[in-house]
N, C-alpha and C positions, 0 to 999 in steps of 0.2 A: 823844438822840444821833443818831441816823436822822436825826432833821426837821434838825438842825444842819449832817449832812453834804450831803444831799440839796440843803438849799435855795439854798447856793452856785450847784450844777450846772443847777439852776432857772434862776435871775438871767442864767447865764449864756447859757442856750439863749434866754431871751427876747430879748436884746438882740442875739445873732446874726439870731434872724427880725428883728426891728426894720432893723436894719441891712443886713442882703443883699440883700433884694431892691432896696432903693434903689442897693446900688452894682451888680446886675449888671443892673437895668431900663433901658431908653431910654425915649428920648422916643416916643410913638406915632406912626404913618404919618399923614402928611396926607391920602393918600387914602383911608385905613382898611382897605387892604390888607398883605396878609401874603405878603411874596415868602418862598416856602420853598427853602430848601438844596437842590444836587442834588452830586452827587461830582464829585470835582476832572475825572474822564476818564466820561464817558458816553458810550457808543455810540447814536448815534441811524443807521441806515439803514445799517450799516457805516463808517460815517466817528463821528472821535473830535473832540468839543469840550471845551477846557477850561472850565471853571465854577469860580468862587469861592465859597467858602462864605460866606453873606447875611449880614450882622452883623444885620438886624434879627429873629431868632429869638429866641422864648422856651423855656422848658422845654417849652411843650404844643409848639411850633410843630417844634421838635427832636423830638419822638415821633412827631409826625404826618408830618412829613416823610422820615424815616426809613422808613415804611411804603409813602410814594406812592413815593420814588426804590426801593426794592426790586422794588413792583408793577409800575413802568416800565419798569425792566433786563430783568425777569422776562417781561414779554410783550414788551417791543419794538416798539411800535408807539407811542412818543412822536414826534411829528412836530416839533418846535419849543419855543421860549423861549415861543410863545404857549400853547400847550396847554396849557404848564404854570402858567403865570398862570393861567390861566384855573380849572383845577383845582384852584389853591391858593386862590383866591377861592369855589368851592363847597363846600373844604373847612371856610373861616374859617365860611360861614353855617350847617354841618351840624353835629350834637353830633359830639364828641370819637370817638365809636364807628361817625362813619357816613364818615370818609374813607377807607377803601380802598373803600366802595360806589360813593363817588364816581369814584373813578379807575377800577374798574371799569366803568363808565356809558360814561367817555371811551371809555377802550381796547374795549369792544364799538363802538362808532358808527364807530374809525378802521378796526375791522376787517370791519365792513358797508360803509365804504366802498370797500377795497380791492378787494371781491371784483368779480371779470373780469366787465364787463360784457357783452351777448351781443353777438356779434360779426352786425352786419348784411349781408345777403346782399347780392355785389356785381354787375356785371352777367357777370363771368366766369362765377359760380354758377347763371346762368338757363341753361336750356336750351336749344340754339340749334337753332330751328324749320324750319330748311334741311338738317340734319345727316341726319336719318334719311333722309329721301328722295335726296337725293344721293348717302347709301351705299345705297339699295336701288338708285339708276342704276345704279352703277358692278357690282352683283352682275350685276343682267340687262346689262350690256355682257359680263362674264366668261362669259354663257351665249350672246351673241352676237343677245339679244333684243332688236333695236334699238328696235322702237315702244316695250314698255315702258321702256325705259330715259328715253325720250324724252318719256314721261308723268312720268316719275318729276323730272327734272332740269327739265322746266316746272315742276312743283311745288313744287320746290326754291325756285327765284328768282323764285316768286309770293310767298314767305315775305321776312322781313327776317331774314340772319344772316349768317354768313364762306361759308357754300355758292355764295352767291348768283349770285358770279362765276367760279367753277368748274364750275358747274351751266351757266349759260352756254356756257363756252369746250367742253362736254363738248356739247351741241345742237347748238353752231355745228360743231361735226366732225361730228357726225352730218345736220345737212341736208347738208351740202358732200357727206358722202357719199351723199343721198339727191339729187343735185343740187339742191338746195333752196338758190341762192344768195342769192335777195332775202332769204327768210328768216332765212339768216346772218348775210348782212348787219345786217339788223335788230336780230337780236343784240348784236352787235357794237358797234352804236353807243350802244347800252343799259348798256353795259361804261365804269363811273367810271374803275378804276386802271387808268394808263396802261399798266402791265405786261402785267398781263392782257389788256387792252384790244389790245394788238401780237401776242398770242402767242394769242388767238382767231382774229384775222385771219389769222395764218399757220394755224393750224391750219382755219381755213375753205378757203384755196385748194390746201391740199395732199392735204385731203378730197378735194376736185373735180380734182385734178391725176390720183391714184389710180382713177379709174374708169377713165380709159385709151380716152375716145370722147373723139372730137373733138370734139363739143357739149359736154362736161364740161373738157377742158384748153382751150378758149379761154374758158373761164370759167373756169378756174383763173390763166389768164394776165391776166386782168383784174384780178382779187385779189391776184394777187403783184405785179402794176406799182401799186396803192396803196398797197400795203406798203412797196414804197422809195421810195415821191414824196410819201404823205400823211401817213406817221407818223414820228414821229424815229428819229434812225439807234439802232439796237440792236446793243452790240455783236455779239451770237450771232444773233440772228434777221435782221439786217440782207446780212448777207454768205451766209447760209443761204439768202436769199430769191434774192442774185441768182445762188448754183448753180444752185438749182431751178430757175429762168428759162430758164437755159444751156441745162441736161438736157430740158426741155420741149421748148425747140427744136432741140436735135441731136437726140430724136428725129424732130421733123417735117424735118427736113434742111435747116432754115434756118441755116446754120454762120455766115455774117459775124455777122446780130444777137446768135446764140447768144457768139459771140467777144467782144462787144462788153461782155456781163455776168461774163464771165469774168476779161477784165483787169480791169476795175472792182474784184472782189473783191480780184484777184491785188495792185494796186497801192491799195487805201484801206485795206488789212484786211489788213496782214500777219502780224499774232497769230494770224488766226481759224485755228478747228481745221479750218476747208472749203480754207484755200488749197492742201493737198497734189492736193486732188481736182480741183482747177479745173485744175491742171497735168495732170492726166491725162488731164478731156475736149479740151483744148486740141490733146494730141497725139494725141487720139483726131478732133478735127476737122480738122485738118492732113494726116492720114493717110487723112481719106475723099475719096472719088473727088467733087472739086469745081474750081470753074476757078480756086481758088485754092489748090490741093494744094500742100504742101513735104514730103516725106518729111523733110533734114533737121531743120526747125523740130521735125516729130511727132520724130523722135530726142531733143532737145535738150529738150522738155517732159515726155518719158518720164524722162530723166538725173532734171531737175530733183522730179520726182515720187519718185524713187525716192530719191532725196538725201534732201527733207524729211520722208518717210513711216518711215525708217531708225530703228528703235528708237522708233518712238513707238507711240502707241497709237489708232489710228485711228476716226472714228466709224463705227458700226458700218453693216455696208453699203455704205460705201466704203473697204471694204480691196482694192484692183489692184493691188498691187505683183506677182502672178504674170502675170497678164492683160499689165502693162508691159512686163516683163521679155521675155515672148516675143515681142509686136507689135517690140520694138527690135531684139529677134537678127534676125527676120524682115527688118526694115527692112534690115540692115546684112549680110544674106545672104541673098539673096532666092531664095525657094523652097528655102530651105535647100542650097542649091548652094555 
């Protein structure tokens, strides 16, 4: 009775195995690969792609896949449709038990590649071989140790670095004030950037302007008449040079040529911050005792000084708006009578 009930249940399981696998088998891959399944949404790198599920999976090819898309989700460092090919082809030649070793394998190699490579030193990061000595100048200037500063900023711009031409322009003030012009000179011409290269030279004749002998300011007057004939016009250095000119000469009481730099500034530079000042030596030359004296005119450049000087802020050392103010009561009541 057993074997009678049983053996139905027999016949029956046999002809299911006979039969299922032929209806849920396919054809095999031409190329003997096995593309495995991944989930409809996978995040690779923060962005989402859709994926269909393979039709060519088998039972194994569904358990093994199931364990590489888990392994993937789970570290994150799936790169691509290729990785994964390629995975599932290591997978097909490895037993049944060695495909998460295999994706393991991947994901260590994507995450050895990730990691930051070192970052190469650029030429910012090098040291720059003019810097220290150019700050030891600049300490013995603060001590008022001219030689060594002067040791120090030659040794600056015997090096190659951003010093080079500040180290420079900081010499070139210092011969100017040693009267040491050819020297500056020299300097000077040594000076690439045009900038620097104008504002050495000013700073070389106003060095030699400042010693205050007249072997030193007709050498100072030599270097400020290059400065506006041989280098291009500068807005701030160009109209500065021809006050300075001015003032050189109203000291030595040459007043036409000093007038002559004066308006120059007064009528090509009327932004500059020097035109309130040029109005002031104007009525200061007008007003000195020469054969071309106008008391009115020195009135009327005194107005105009104290017009443009009105609430602004002056460079320093030429603030006369007090100095004006009284030369014009003076002028316009003389001897205070």
């Amino acid at each position: 009775m057993i074997l009678k009930t049983k053996f139905p249940l027999i016949v029956s399981f046999l002809i299911l195995g006979f039969f299922v696998p032929s209806v849920f088998s396919q054809s095999p891959d031409p190329n003997g690969e096995i593309f495995l399944p991944f989930p409809e949404k996978l995040k690779l790198d923060g962005s989402e792609i859709n994926e269909t599920t393979s039709p060519n999976s088998n039972s194994t090819g569904d358990n093994t896949s199931s364990s590489v898309s888990s392994t993937i989700v789970s570290t994150g460092k799936e790169t691509g449709s290729n990785t994964g090919t390629t995975t599932a082809a290591s997978v097909k030649n490895n037993p049944p038990g060695s495909s998460v070793s295999s994706v393991s394998a991947t994901n260590s190699g994507s995450e050895t590649s990730a990691k930051p490579k070192k970052k190469k030193k650029g030429k910012d990061d090098v040291p720059d071989p003019s810097e220290a000595p150019f700050q030891r100048g600049k300490a013995f200037l603060a001590r008022n140790q001219k030689k060594n500063a002067e040791t120090e900023f030659t040794e600056s711009y015997s090096k190659e670095g951003k010093k080079v031409d500040p180290s420079r322009t900081e010499n070139t003030n210092l011969f100017g004030l040693d009267s040491k012009d050819k020297e500056g000179t020299g300097l000077v011409e040594k000076i690439e950037d045009p900038d620097a290269k104008i504002k050495s030279q000013f700073e070389l004749a106003r060095s030699l302007d400042r010693m205050n002998q007249p072997e030193s300011e007709e050498k100072a007057y030599k270097e400020y008449l290059k400065l506006v004939t041989s280098f291009p016009v500068h807005p701030e250095l160009t109209p500065r040079t021809h006050l300075a000119i001015a003032v050189l000469l109203f000291r030595k009481q040459e007043y036409r040529p000093a007038l002559h730099h004066l308006v120059k500034l007064i009528k090509e530079f009327k932004d500059s911050k020097d035109r309130p000042t040029a109005y002031y030596y104007a009525g200061r030359i007008y007003e000195s005792a020469w054969v071309e004296r106008d008391l009115e005119r020195a009135k009327k450049y005194y107005d105009l000084y104290l017009q443009e000087s009105e609430n602004k802020e002056l460079v320093p050392g030429n603030d006369f708006r007090k100095d004006a103010k009284e030369r014009r009561r003076l002028i316009e009541v003389p001897l205070g009578i």
